[in-house]
N, C-alpha and C positions, 0 to 999 in steps of 0.2 A: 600397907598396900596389898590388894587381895584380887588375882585375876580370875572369871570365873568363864567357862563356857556357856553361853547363853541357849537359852531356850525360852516357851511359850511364856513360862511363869517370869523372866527379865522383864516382859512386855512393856508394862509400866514403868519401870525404871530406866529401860533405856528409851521411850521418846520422851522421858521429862529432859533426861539428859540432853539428847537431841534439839529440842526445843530450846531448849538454855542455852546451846552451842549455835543454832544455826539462825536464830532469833536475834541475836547481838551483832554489835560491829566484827567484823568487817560482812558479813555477810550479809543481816539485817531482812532474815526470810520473815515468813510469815506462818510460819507451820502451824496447825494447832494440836490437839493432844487427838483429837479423832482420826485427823491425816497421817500424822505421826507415826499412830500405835498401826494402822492400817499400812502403810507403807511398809515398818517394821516387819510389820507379820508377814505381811509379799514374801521378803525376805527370808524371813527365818522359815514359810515355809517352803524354799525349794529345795529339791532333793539332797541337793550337794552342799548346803548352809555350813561357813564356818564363822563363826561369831565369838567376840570375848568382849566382857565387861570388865574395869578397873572399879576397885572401890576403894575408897581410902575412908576408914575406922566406920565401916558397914553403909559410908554414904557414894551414892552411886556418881562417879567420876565422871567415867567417859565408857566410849563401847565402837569396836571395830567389828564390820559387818559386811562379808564376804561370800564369794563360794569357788568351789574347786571346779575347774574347767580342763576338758581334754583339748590338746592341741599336738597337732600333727608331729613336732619339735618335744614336747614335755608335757606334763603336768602343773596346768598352773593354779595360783589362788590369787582370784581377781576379786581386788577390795571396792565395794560398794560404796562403803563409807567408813571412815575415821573421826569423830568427835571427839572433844574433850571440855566440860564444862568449863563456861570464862575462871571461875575460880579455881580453877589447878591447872591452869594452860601456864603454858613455860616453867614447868613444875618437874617435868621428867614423865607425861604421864602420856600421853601418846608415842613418846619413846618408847618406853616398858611395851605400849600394844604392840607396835609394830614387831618389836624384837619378839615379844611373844608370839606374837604368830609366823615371825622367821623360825625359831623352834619348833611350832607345829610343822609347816612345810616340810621342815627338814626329815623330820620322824615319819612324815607322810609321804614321801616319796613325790612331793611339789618340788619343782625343780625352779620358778619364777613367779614371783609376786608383781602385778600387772595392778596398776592404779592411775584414775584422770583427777587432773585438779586443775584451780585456775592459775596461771602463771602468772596473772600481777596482784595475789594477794599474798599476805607474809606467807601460808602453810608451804607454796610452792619451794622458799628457801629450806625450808624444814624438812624437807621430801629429799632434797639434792644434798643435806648434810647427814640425811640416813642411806647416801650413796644410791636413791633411786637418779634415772638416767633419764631427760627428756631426750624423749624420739622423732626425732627433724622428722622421720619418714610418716607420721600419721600426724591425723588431722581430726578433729570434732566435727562432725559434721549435722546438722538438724534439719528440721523442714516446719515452719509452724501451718499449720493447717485451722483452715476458717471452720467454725462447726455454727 
């Protein structure tokens, strides 16, 4: 198991990964590898990008996909996204990410890791047994707009 800091050249490996994670049950997207890699790069290009990919014996696992935000209280790293390909989920392998990037944090003078997820799909129990906290005080809010 081999964590890597991500950049331009991940690209491709992490929205195949992506794809593979967010394409299956329970979530059953429809991503394709054009949206994907395009969405990715959104990502990985803003200024404050912190990213890491797992790979287990050179094949790409899974990939947390974040950035660092100023807040008036701390320094936070707010996660984008966490993946972890159907074949090594409940495997320890989104754990590893998470902790890995609680070490980043730390060494970086991030004081709070800040993440949204859905509450009635399994990752939500996953989140609450890595001691993140659901916040009664906020709320998701959207607007769909006709085009």
């Amino acid at each position: 198991m081999e964590i890597i800091a991500i950049n331009e050249t991940h690209l491709a490996h992490c929205a195949a990964v992506m794809i593979d994670a967010y394409n299956a049950p329970p979530w059953n997207c429809q991503w394709t590898s054009e949206k994907a890699q395009q969405y990715i790069s959104e990502l990985i290009d803003h200024k404050d990008f912190v990213g890491f990919m797992i790979y287990n014996d050179n094949q790409p696992a899974g990939a947390i996909l974040g950035h660092r935000k100023t807040w008036w209280t701390n320094n936070q790293l707010m996660i984008d996204e966490l993946f972890v390909s159907p074949a090594f989920q409940k495997k320890g392998y989104g754990k590893k990410l998470l902790q890995f990037s609680e070490e980043y944090a730390n060494t970086n003078q991030i004081e709070l890791m800040v993440l949204m997820t859905n509450k009635y799909l399994p990752v939500y129990d996953f989140y609450e047994s890595m001691d993140y906290t659901h916040a009664d005080q906020y709320v998701f809010m959207f607007k769909q707009l006709n085009m």
